[in-house]
C-alpha positions as CSV (number, residue, x, y, z in Angstrom):
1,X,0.0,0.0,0.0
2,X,1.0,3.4,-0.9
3,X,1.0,5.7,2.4
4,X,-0.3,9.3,2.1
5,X,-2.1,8.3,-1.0
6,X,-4.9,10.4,-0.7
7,X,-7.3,13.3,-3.4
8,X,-5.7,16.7,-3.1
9,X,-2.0,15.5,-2.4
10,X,0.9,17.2,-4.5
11,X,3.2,15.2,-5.8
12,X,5.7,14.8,-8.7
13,X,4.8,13.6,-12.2
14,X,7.5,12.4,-14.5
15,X,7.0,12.6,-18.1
16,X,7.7,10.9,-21.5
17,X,10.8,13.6,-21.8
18,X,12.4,12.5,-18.1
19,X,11.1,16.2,-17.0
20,X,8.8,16.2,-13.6
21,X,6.2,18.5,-12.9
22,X,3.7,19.1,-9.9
23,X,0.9,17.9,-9.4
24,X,-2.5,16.8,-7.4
25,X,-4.4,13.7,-6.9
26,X,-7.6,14.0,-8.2
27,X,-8.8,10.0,-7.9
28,X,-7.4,7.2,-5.9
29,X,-7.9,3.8,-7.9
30,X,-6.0,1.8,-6.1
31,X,-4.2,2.3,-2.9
32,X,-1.9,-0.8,-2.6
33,X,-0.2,0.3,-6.2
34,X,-0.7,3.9,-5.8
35,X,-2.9,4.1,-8.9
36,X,-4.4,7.4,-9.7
37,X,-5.2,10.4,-11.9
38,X,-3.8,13.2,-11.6
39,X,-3.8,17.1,-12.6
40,X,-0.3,18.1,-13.7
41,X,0.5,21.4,-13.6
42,X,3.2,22.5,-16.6
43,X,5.7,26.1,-16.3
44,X,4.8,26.2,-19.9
45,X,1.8,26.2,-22.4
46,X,1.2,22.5,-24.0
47,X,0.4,22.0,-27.3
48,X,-3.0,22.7,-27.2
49,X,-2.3,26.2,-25.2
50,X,-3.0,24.6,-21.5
51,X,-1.4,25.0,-18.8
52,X,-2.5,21.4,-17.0
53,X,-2.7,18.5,-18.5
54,X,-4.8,15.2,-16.9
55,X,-3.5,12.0,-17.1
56,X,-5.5,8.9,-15.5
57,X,-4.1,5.8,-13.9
58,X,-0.8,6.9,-13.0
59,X,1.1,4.1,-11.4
60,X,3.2,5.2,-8.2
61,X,6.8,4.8,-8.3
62,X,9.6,5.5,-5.6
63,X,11.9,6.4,-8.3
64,X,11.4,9.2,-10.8
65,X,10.5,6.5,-13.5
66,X,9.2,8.1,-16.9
67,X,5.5,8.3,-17.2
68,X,4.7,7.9,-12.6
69,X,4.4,9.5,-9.8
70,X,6.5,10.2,-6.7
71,X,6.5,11.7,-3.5
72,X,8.5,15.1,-3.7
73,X,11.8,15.1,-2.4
74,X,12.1,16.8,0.8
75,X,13.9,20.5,0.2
C-alpha cells in the first residue's frame, strides 16, 4: 500500500521527456499500487495552449521512472 495516498496531495509527475512537474491527486484507484489520476501542472503552455494536463491511472513509483508519480523530495 502506498501511504499518504490520498485526493488533493501534491506530488511529482515524470513525463515521456524525463522532466517532472507538480501535481494533485484527483482520484485514488487503487491504494496498494498507488494508482491514480492526476492534474499536472506544466511552467509552460502544452500544445494545445493549457497549462494542465490530466492524465489517468498513473502508477506510483519511488523512483522518478518516466510516465509515474513520486513523492517530492524533501527540500
Amino acid at each position: 500500500m502506498v501511504e499518504g495516498c490520498a485526493v488533493a496531495r501534491m506530488v511529482h509527475y515524470t513525463n515521456a521527456e524525463g522532466e517532472c512537474a507538480a501535481a494533485v491527486i484527483t482520484k485514488v484507484w487503487k491504494k496498494e499500487t498507488g494508482t491514480v489520476n492526476l492534474t499536472v501542472f506544466r511552467d509552460s503552455h502544452t500544445a494545445r495552449g493549457e497549462m494542465t494536463e490530466i492524465k489517468t491511472s498513473v502508477e506510483w513509483s519511488h523512483l522518478s521512472k518516466r510516465g509515474a508519480w513520486h513523492w517530492p523530495e524533501r527540500a
